[in-house]
C-alpha positions as CSV (number, residue, x, y, z in Angstrom):
1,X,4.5,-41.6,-37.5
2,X,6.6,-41.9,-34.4
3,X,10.0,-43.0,-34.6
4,X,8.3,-46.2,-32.4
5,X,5.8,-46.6,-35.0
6,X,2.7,-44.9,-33.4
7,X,1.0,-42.6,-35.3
8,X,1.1,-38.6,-34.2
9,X,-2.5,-38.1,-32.3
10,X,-1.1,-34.3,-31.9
11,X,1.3,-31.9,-32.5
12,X,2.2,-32.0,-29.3
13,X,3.7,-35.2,-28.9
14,X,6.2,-34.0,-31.1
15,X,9.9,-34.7,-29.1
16,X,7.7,-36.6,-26.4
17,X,10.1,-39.3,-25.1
18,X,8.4,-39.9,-21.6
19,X,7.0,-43.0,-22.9
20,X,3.5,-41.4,-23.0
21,X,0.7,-44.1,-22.2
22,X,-1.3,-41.9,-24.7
23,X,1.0,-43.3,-27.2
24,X,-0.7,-46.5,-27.5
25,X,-3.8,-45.3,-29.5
26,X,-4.7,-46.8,-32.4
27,X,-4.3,-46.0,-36.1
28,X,-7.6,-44.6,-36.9
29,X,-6.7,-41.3,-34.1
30,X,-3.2,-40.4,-35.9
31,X,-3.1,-37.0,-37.3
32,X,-3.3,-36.0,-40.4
33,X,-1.3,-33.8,-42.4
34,X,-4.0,-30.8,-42.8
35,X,-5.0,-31.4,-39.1
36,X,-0.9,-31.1,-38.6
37,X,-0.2,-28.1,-40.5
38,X,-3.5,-26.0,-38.9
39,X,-2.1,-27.0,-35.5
40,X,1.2,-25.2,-36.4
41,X,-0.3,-22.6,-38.1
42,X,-2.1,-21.8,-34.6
43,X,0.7,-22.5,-32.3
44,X,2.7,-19.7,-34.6
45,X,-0.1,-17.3,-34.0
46,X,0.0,-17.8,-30.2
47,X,3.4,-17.5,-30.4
48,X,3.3,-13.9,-32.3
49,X,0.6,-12.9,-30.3
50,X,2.5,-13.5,-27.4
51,X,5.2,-11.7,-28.5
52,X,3.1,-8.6,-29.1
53,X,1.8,-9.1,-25.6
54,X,5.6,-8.6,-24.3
55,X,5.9,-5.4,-26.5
């Protein structure tokens, strides 16, 4: 949940403050926390992968 109470659709409106109209969905489209924890796990890998690229 959102510090306004919305529930988190995706890992990236994590630190959105724009006031995203996406925002407004409804409760049955928050995330949950396996669906959280694989996103991370994959935003890690691009990360490292990324970093190997640069290598």
């Amino acid at each position: 949940m959102k510090l306004d109470g919305q529930p988190l659709a995706a890992a990236s409106e994590i630190g959105d403050h724009a006031g995203n109209p996406t925002a407004n969905r409804s409760l049955a489209a928050a995330l949950s926390s396996a669906d959280f924890g694989h996103a991370i796990t994959r935003e890690i890998a691009a990360i490292q992968s990324r970093q190997k690229d640069v290598r």
